[in-house]
Structures are given as structure tokens and as C-alpha cells.
PARO-743828 format. One record per atom (N, C-alpha, C): y, z, x. Coordinates in pm, whole numbers, padded with zeros to 5 digits, always signed. Atoms other than C-alpha are relative to their C-alpha. Layout:
N
YZX ...
This chain:
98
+00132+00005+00060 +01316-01303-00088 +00013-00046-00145 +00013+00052+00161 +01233-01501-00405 -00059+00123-00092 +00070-00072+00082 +01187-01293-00723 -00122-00074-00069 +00139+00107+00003 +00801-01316-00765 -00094+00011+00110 +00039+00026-00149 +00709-01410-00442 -00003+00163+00044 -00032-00108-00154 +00561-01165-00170 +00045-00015+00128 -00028+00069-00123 +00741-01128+00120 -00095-00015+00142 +00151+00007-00098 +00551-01191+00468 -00015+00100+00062 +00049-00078-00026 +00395-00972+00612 +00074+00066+00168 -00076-00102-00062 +00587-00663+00811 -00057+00125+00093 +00060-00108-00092 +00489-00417+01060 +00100+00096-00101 -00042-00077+00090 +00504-00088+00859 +00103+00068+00096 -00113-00077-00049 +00812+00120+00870 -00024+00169-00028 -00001-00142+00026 +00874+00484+00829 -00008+00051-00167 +00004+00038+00143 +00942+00423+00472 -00111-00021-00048 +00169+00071+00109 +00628+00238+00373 -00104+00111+00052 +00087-00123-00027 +00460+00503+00571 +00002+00139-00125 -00057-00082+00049 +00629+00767+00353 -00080-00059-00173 -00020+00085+00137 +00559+00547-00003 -00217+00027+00002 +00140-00043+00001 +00153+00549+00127 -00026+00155-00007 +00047-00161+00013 +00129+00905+00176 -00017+00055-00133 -00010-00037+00150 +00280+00960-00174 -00095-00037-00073 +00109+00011+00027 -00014+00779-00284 -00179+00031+00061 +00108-00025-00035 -00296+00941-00073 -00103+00079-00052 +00070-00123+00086 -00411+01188-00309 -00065-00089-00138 +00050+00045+00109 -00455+00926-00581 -00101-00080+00015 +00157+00095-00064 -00731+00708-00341 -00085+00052+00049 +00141-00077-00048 -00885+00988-00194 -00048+00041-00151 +00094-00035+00071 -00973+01092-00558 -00078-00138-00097 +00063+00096+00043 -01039+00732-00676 -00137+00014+00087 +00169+00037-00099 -01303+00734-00382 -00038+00081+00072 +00009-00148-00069 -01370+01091-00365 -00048+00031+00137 +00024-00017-00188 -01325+01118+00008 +00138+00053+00049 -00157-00043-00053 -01052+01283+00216 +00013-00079+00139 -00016+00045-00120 -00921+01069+00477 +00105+00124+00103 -00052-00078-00158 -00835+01218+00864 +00063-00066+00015 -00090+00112-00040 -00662+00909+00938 +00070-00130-00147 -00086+00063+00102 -00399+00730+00692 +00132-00038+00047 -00144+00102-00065 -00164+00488+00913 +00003-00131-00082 -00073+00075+00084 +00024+00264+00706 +00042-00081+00147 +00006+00148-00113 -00020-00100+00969 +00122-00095-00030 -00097+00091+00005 +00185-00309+00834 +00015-00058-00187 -00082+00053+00147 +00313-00452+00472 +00024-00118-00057 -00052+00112+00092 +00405-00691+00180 +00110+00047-00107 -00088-00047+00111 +00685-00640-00059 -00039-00124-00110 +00047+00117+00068 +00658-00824-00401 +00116+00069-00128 -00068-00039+00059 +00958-00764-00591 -00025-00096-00184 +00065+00026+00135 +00857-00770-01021 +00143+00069-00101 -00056-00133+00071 +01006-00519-01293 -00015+00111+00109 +00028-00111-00054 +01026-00278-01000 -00087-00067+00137 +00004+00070-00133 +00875-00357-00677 -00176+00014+00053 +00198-00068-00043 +00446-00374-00574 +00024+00002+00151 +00028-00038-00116 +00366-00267-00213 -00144-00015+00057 +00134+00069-00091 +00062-00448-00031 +00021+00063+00092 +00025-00103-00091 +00017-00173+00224 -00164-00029+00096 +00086-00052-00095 -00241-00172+00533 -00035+00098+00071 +00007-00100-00025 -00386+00141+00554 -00096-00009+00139 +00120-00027-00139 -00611+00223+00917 -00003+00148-00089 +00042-00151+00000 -00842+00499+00790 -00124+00044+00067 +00071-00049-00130 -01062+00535+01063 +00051-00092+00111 +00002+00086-00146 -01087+00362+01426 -00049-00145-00018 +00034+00138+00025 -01228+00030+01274 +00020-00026-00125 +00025+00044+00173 -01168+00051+00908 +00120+00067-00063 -00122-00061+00040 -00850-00002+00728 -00049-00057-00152 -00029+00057+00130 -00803-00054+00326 +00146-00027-00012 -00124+00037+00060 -00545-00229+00138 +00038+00037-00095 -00087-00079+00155 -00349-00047-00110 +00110-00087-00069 -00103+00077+00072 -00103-00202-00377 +00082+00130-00067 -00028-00145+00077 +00110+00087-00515 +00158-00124-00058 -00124+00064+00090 +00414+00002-00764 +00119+00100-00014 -00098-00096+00003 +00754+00146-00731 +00047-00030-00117 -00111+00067+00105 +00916+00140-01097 +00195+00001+00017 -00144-00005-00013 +01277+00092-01149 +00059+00143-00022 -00032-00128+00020 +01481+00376-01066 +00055+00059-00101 -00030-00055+00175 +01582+00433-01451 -00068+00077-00052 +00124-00056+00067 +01245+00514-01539 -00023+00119+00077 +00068-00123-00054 +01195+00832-01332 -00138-00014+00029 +00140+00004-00017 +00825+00715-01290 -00034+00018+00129 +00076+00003-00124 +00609+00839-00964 -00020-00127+00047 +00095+00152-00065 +00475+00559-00716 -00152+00031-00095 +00126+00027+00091 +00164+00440-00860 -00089-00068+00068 +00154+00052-00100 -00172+00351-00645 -00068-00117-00154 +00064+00151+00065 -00253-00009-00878 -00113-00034+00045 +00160+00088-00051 -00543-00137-00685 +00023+00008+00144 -00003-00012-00121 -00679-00111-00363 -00140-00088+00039 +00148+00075-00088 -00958-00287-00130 -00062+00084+00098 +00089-00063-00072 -01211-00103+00091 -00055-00092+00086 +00095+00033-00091 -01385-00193+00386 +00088-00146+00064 -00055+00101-00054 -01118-00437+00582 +00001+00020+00135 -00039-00035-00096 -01017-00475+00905 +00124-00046+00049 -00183+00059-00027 -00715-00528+01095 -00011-00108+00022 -00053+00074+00007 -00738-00833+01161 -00007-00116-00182 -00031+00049+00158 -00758-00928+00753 +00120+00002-00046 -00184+00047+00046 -00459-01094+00612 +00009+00053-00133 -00042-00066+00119 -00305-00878+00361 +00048-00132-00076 -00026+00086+00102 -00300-01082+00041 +00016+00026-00116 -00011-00086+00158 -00216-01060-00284 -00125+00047-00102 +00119-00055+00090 -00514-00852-00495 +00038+00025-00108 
């Protein structure tokens, strides 16, 4: 993978599953709502200073959002970080860079 570049798009793993969760608390209070359903679909990596995560969340039966969360470099001790997200997608919307 080019530094820069996102890579293409990945059926999520256990990992990226794991990396969304860590950020579920910071989108349910951006958009004060508690999701029932929070499956992590599939993925983008986008390696920077540290690494962004284009995530496809399913949070209901027809309606997924796209999350961007930022892993910093492991020096910095910093939490994942929920950057920006999109509302109201569906699966078949091509995760892109936001």
C-alpha cells in the first residue's frame, strides 16, 4: 500500500470490528442515539502520521454509516479517535474517502 493512498476496500475483520466498537460511545453521543446493531461490513485503511479507518458500520437492517476513526502512532499513547462519520448509507454505497 502506497503511503497516502487508501487501500481497497476489505471485508471487515475481527480487528476492525474491535477498533469500531472502541469508537461506539463517541457516535452514539455525537448523534445522541444508542445503537442495537453495530456490525463493522467491511473497510479502508489509509495509512498518514498514524493510520485513518473508513469503516462500514450496519446499524440497523437497511441502514449502515460510515465512520473514519484515526489510530495515532503507537508513541503517542493516544485513544482511537471517531474523525468524521456519514449517516444514512447503504450497503451497497462505496466507502470513500470523507
Amino acid at each position: 500500500m502506497m503511503c497516502g493512498a487508501p487501500s481497497a476496500t476489505q471485508p471487515a475483520t475481527a480487528e476492525i470490528q474491535a477498533i469500531a466498537d472502541q469508537v461506539r460511545s463517541q457516535l452514539e453521543e455525537r448523534e445522541n442515539k444508542k445503537y442495537t446493531v453495530f456490525k463493522a461490513v467491511e473497510f479502508k485503511s489509509q495509512v498518514v502520521a498514524g493510520t485513518n479507518y473508513f469503516i462500514k458500520v450496519q446499524v440497523d437492517d437497511d441502514d449502515f454509516m460510515h465512520i473514519r476513526v484515526y489510530e495515532s502512532l503507537p508513541h503517542t499513547n493516544k485513544p482511537l479517535a471517531l474523525t468524521n462519520y456519514q449517516t444514512h448509507k447503504a450497503r451497497h454505497d462505496e466507502l470513500a474517502y470523507f
